[in-house]
C-alpha positions as CSV (number, residue, x, y, z in Angstrom):
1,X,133.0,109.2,66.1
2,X,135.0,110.1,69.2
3,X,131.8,112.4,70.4
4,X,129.6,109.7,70.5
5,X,131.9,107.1,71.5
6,X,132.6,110.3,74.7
7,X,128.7,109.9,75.1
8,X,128.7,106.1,75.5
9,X,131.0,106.3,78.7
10,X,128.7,108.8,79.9
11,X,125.6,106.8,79.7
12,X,127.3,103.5,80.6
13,X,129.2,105.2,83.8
14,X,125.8,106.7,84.7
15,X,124.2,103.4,84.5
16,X,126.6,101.7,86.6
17,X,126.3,104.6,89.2
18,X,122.5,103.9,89.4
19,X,122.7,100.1,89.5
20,X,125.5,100.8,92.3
21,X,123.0,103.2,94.1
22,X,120.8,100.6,94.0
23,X,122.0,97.8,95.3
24,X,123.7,99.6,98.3
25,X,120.0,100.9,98.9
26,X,118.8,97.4,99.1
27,X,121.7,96.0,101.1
28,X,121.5,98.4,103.8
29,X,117.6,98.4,103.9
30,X,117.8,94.4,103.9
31,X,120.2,94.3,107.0
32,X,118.2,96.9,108.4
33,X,115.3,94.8,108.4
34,X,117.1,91.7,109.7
35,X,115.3,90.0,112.4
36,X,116.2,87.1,115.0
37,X,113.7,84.4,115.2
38,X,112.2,82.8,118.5
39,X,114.4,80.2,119.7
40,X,111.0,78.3,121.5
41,X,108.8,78.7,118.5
42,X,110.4,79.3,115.3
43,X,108.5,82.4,114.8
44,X,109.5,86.5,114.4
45,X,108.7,88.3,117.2
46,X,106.9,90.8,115.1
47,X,105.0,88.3,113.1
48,X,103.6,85.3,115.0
49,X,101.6,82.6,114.5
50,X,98.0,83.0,115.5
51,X,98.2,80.5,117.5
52,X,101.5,81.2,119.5
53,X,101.4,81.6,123.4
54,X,105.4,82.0,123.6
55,X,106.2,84.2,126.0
56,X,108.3,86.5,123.5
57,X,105.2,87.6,121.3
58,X,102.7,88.1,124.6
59,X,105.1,90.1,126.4
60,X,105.0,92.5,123.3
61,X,101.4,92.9,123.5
């Protein structure tokens, strides 16, 4: 009884060590890919709108 009680911490501790993995991935990926929008138009500078002529987007061009 204690073994496999021994090998339920093990899986459950390496099953919160994944999940913690995880979400630090994401987190740091997600702020990584943080982006500040045009204050004229609304729009990210690396995805305008197909009709935008602000000058943040045509000066990337």
């Amino acid at each position: 009884m204690l073994k496999k009680f021994g090998y339920g911490l093990i899986v459950a501790g390496a099953l919160m060590l994944g999940v913690g993995v995880v979400n630090a991935v994401s987190v740091s990926s997600a702020m990584a890919a943080e982006e500040n929008k045009c204050d004229k138009c609304g729009d990210l500078p690396s995805k305008p709108a197909k009709d935008c002529k602000c000058a943040c987007h045509t000066a990337k061009h």
